[in-house]
Backbone as CSV, one residue per row, in Angstrom:
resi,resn,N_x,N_y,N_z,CA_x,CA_y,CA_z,C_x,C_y,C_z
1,UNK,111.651,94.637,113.342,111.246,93.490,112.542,111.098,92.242,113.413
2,UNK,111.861,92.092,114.019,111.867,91.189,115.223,110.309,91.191,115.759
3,UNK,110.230,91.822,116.481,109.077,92.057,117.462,107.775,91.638,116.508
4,UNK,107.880,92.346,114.941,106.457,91.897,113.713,106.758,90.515,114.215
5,UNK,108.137,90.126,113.518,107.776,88.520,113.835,106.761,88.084,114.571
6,UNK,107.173,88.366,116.273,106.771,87.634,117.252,104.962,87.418,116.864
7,UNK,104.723,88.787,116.785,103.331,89.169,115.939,103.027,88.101,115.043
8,UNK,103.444,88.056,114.292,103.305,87.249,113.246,102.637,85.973,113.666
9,UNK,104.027,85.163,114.167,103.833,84.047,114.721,102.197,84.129,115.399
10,UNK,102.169,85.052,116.879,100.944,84.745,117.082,99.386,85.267,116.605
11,UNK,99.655,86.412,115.542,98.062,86.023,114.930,97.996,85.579,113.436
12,UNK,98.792,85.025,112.878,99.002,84.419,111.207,99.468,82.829,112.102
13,UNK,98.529,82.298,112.612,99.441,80.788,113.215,99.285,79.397,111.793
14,UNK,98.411,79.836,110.897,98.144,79.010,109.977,99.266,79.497,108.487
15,UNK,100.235,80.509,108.715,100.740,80.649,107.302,102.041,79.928,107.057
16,UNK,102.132,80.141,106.147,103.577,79.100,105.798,104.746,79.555,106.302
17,UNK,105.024,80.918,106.756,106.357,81.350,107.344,105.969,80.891,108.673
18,UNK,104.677,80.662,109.157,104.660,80.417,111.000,104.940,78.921,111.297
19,UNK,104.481,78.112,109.499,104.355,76.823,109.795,106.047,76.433,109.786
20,UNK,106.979,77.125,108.396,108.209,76.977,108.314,108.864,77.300,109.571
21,UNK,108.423,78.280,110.795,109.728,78.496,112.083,109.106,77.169,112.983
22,UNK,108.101,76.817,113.179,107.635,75.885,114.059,108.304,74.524,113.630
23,UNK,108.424,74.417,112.270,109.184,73.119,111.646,110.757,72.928,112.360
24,UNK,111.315,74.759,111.862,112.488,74.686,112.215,112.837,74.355,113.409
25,UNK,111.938,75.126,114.533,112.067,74.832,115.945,112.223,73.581,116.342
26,UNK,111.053,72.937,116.031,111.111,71.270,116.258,111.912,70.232,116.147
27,UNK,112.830,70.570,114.654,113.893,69.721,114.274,115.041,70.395,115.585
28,UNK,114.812,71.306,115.709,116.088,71.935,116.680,115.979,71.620,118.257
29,UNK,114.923,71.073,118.238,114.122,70.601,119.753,114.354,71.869,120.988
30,UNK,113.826,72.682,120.067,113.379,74.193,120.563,114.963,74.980,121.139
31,UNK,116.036,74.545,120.233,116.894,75.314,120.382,117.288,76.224,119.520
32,UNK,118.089,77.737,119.709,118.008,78.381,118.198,116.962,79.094,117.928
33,UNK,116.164,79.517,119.072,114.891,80.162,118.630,115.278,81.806,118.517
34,UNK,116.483,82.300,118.973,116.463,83.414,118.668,117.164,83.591,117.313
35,UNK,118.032,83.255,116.778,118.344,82.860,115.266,117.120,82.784,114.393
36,UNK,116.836,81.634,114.434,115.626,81.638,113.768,114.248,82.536,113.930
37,UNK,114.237,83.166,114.511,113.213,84.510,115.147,113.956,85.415,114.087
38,UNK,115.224,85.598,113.860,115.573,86.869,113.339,115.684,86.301,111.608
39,UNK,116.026,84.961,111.649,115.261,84.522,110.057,114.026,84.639,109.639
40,UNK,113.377,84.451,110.771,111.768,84.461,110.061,111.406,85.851,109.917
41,UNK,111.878,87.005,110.752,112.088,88.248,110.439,112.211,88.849,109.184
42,UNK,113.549,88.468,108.562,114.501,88.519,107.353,113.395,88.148,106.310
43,UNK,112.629,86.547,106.284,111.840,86.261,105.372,110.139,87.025,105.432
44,UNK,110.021,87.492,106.509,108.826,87.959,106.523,108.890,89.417,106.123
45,UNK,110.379,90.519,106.091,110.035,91.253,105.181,110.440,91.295,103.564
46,UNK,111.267,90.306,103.379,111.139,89.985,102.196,109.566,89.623,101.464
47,UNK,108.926,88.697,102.171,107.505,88.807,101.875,106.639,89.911,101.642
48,UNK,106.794,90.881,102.358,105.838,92.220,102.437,106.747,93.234,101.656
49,UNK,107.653,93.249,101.317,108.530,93.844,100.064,107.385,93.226,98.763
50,UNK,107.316,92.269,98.525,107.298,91.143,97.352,105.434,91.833,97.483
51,UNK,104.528,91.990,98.636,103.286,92.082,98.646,103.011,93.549,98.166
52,UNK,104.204,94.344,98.781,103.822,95.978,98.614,104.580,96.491,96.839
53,UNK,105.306,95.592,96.358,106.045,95.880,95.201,104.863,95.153,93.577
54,UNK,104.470,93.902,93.934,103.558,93.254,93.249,102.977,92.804,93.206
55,UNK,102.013,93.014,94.724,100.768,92.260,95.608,101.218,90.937,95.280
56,UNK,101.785,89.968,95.885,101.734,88.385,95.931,101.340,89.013,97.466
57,UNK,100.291,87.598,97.427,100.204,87.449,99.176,101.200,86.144,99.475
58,UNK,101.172,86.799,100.820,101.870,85.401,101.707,101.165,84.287,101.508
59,UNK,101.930,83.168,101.468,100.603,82.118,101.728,99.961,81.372,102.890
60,UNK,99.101,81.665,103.013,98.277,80.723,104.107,97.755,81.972,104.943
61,UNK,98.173,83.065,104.704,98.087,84.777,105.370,96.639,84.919,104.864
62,UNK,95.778,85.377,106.311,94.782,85.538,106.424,94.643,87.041,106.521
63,UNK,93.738,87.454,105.047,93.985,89.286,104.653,92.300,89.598,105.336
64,UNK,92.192,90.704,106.243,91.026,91.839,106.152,90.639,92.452,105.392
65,UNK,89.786,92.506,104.982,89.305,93.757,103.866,89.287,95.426,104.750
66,UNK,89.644,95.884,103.978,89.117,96.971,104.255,87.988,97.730,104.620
């Protein structure tokens, strides 16, 4: 889950979980990034639970079609 993160972060750079760790980072003046790496983890599969259980998309998550 970790590692999706990192993913995450760099090709979803416009969604609200990438915008929420970059917030966090900042207030922390880039300390805590591995904590918060394993939160944004935690919330990003809570998200894809929530997408695969009752399609909500993430927000700001840029979807492919098929």
């Amino acid at each position: 889950m970790v590692e999706l993160a990192w993913l995450w972060l760099r090709l979803q750079p416009k969604s609200a979980l990438t915008l929420w760790f970059k917030e966090r980072i900042a207030r922390n003046a880039g300390r805590l990034k591995t904590p918060m790496i394993v939160a944004l983890a935690r919330k990003l599969l809570v998200s894809l639970l929530k997408y695969v259980n009752s399609g909500v998309v993430i927000a700001g998550a840029i979807m492919k079609t098929a």
